[in-house]
C-alpha positions as a Markdown table, in Angstrom:
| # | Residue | x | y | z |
|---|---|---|---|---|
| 1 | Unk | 80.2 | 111.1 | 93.2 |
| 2 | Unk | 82.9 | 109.4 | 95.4 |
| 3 | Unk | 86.2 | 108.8 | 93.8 |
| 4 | Unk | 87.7 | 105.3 | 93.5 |
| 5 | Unk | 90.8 | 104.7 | 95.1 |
| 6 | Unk | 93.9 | 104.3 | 92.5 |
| 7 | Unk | 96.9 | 102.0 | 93.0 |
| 8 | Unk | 99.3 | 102.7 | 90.7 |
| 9 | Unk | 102.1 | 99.6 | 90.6 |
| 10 | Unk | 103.9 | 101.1 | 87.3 |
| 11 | Unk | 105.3 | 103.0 | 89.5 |
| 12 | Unk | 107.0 | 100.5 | 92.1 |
| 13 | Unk | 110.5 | 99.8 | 93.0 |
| 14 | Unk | 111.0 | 96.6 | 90.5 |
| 15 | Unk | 114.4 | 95.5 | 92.1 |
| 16 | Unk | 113.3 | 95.5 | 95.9 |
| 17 | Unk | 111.0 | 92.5 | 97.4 |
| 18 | Unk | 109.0 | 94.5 | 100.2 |
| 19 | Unk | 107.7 | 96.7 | 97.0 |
| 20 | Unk | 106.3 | 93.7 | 95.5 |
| 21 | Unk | 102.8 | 94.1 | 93.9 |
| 22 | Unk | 101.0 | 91.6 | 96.5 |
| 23 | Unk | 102.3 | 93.5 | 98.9 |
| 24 | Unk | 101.5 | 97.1 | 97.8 |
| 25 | Unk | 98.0 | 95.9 | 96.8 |
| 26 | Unk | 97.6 | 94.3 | 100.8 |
| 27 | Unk | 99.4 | 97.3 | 102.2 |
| 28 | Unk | 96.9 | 99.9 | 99.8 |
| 29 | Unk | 93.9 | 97.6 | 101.1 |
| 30 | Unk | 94.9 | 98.2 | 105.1 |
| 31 | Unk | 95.2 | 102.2 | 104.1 |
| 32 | Unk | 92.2 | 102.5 | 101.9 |
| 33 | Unk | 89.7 | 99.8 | 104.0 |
| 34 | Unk | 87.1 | 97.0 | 102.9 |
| 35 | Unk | 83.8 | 97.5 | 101.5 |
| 36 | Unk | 84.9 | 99.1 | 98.2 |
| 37 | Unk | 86.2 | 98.9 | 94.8 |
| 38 | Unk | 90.1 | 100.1 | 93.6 |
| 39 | Unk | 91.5 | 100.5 | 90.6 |
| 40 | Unk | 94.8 | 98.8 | 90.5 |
| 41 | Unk | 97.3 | 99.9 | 86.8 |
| 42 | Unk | 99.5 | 97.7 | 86.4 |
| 43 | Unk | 102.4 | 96.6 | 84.3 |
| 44 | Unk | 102.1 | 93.7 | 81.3 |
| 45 | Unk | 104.1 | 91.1 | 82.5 |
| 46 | Unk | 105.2 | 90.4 | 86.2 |
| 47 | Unk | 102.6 | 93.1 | 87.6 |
| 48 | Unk | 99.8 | 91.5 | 85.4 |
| 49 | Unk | 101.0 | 88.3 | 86.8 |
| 50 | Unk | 101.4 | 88.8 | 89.8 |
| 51 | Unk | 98.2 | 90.7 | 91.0 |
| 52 | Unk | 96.0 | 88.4 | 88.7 |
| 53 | Unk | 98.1 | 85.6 | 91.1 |
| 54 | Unk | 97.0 | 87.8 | 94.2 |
| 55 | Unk | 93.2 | 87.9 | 93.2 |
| 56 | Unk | 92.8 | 83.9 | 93.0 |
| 57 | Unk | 94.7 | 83.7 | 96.1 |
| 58 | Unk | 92.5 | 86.5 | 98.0 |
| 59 | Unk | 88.9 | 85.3 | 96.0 |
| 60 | Unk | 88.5 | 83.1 | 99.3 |
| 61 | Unk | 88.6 | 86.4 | 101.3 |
| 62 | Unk | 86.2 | 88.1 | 99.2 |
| 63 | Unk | 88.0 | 89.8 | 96.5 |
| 64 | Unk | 86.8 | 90.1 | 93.0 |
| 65 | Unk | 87.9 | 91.7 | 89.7 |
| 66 | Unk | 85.2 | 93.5 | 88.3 |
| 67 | Unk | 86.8 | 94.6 | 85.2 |
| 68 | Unk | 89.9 | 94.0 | 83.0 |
| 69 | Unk | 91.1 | 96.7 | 80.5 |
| 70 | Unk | 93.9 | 96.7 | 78.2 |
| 71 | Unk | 95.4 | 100.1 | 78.1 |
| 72 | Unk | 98.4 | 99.2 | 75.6 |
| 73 | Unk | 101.4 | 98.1 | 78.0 |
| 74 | Unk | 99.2 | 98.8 | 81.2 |
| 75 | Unk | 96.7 | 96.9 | 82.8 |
| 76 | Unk | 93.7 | 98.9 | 84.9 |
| 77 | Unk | 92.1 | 96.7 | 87.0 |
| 78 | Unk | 88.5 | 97.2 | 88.9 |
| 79 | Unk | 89.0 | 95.3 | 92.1 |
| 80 | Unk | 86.0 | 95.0 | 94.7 |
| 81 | Unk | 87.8 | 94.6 | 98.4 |
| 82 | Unk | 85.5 | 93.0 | 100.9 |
């Protein structure tokens, strides 16, 4: 059994732009390739936000949330990347 990919945004540098989580998620997608799902944990609040903002914005693209699971004050996402 292949392992799924992990993106862990609880993690990030909150106070620095370039660390957003659109643009760990797009920079994660160009290391780990298309044609697969991740799991993306994120944060309540701004990282919830924001990737849930990035997945309407990349569903033209291809990009689909599979699954949605509250894990307290963290988010895991299942994300299919075309």
């Amino acid at each position: 059994m292949t392992q799924v990919p992990e993106l862990d945004l609880t993690v990030a540098d909150t106070k620095c732009g370039s660390d957003s989580p659109s643009v760990r998620i797009m920079r994660f997608w160009v290391e780990v390739g298309g044609e697969k799902d991740i799991i993306i944990k994120a944060l309540k609040g701004v990282q919830v936000d924001q990737v849930d903002m990035w997945a309407i914005a990349m569903e033209d693209k291809g990009v689909k949330i599979l699954e949605k699971k509250d894990e307290g004050n963290i988010v895991l996402y299942k994300v299919r990347l075309p």
